[in-house]
C-alpha positions, -999 to 999 in steps of 0.1 A, spaced: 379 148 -821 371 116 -839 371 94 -813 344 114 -796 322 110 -827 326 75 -829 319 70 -788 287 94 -798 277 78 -824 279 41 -803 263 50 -771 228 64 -798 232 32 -816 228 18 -780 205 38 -774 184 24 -808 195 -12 -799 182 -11 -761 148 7 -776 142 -30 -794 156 -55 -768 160 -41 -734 192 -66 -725 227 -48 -726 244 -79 -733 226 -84 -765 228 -50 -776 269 -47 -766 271 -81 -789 249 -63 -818 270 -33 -821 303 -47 -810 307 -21 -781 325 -39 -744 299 -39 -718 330 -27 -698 329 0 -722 293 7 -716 292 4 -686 321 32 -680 296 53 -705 268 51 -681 286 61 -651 307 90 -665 278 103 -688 245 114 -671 228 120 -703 239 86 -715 223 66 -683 192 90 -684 185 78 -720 195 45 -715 173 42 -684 142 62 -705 150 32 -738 149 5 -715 121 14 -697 102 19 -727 113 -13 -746 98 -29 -710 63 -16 -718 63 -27 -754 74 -62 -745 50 -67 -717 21 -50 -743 32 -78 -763 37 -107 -743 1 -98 -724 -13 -96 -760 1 -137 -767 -16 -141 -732 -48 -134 -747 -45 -149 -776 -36 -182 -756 -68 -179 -736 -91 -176 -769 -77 -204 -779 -85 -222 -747 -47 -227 -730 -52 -239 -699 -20 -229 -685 -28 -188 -702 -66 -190 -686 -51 -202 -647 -20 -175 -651 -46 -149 -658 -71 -158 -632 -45 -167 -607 -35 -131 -618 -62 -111 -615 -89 -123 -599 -89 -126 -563 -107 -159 -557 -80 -177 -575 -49 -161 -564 -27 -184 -544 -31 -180 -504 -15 -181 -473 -26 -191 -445 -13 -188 -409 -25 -206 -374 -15 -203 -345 -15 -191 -308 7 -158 -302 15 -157 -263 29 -127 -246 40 -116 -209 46 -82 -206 48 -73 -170 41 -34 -161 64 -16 -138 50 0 -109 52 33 -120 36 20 -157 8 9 -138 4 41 -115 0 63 -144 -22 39 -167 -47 44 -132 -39 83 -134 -50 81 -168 -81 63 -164 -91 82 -131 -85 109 -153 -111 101 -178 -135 88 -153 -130 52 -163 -112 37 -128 -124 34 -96 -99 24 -65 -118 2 -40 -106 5 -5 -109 -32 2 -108 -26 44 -143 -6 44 -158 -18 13 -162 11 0 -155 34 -36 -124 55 -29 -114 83 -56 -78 100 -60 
């Protein structure tokens, strides 16, 4: 029975530890738990991945809050390398671009019967007349 209260009481300070730095390794080293360990935690306990998917996760958002918060504060103070990030970032005319030339060359041959119905289709819709080349007149089918 104790053994189950010290594995519960690891995987929440887990839990804590991945809520403030979203790496596993770092948090295994913290609290002295195996990643092995951990990771046979995660697999065999639903709960246990859900929360540690939900702690992660959320440590993500905090860090990127912060780290988009130094990014501003670079750019007030006039760092070149924050201001082209951003702009190259979010705002269109400076995003890097790709551009493409070139000639695309295609031969598709029809089959008979591919081109019988295509003029079945278009007599159909009143868009084809047949000529009948010998009398040089319209001829309709």
């Amino acid at each position: 029975m104790e053994e189950k209260t010290i594995k519960d009481r690891n995987k929440v300070l887990i839990i804590e530890g991945l809520k403030k730095t979203p790496i596993i390794q770092l948090v295994c080293e913290k609290t002295g738990i195996a990643r092995s360990s951990f990771y046979r935690w995660r697999k065999e306990d639903r709960e246990f991945a859900e929360k540690v998917d939900k702690a992660i996760i959320q440590d993500n958002h905090l860090i990127n809050d912060m780290a988009e918060s130094q990014l501003i504060s670079a750019i007030k103070d006039k760092n070149m390398t924050g201001i082209i990030f951003w702009l190259k970032n979010h705002h269109r005319a400076y995003a890097d671009k790709l551009r493409l030339s070139g000639k695309i060359k295609t031969e598709t041959k029809l089959t008979p019967e591919q081109e019988l119905e295509i003029k079945r289709a278009l007599k159909l819709a009143s868009l084809f007349e047949e000529q009948d080349e010998s009398k040089g007149e319209k001829k309709y089918e």
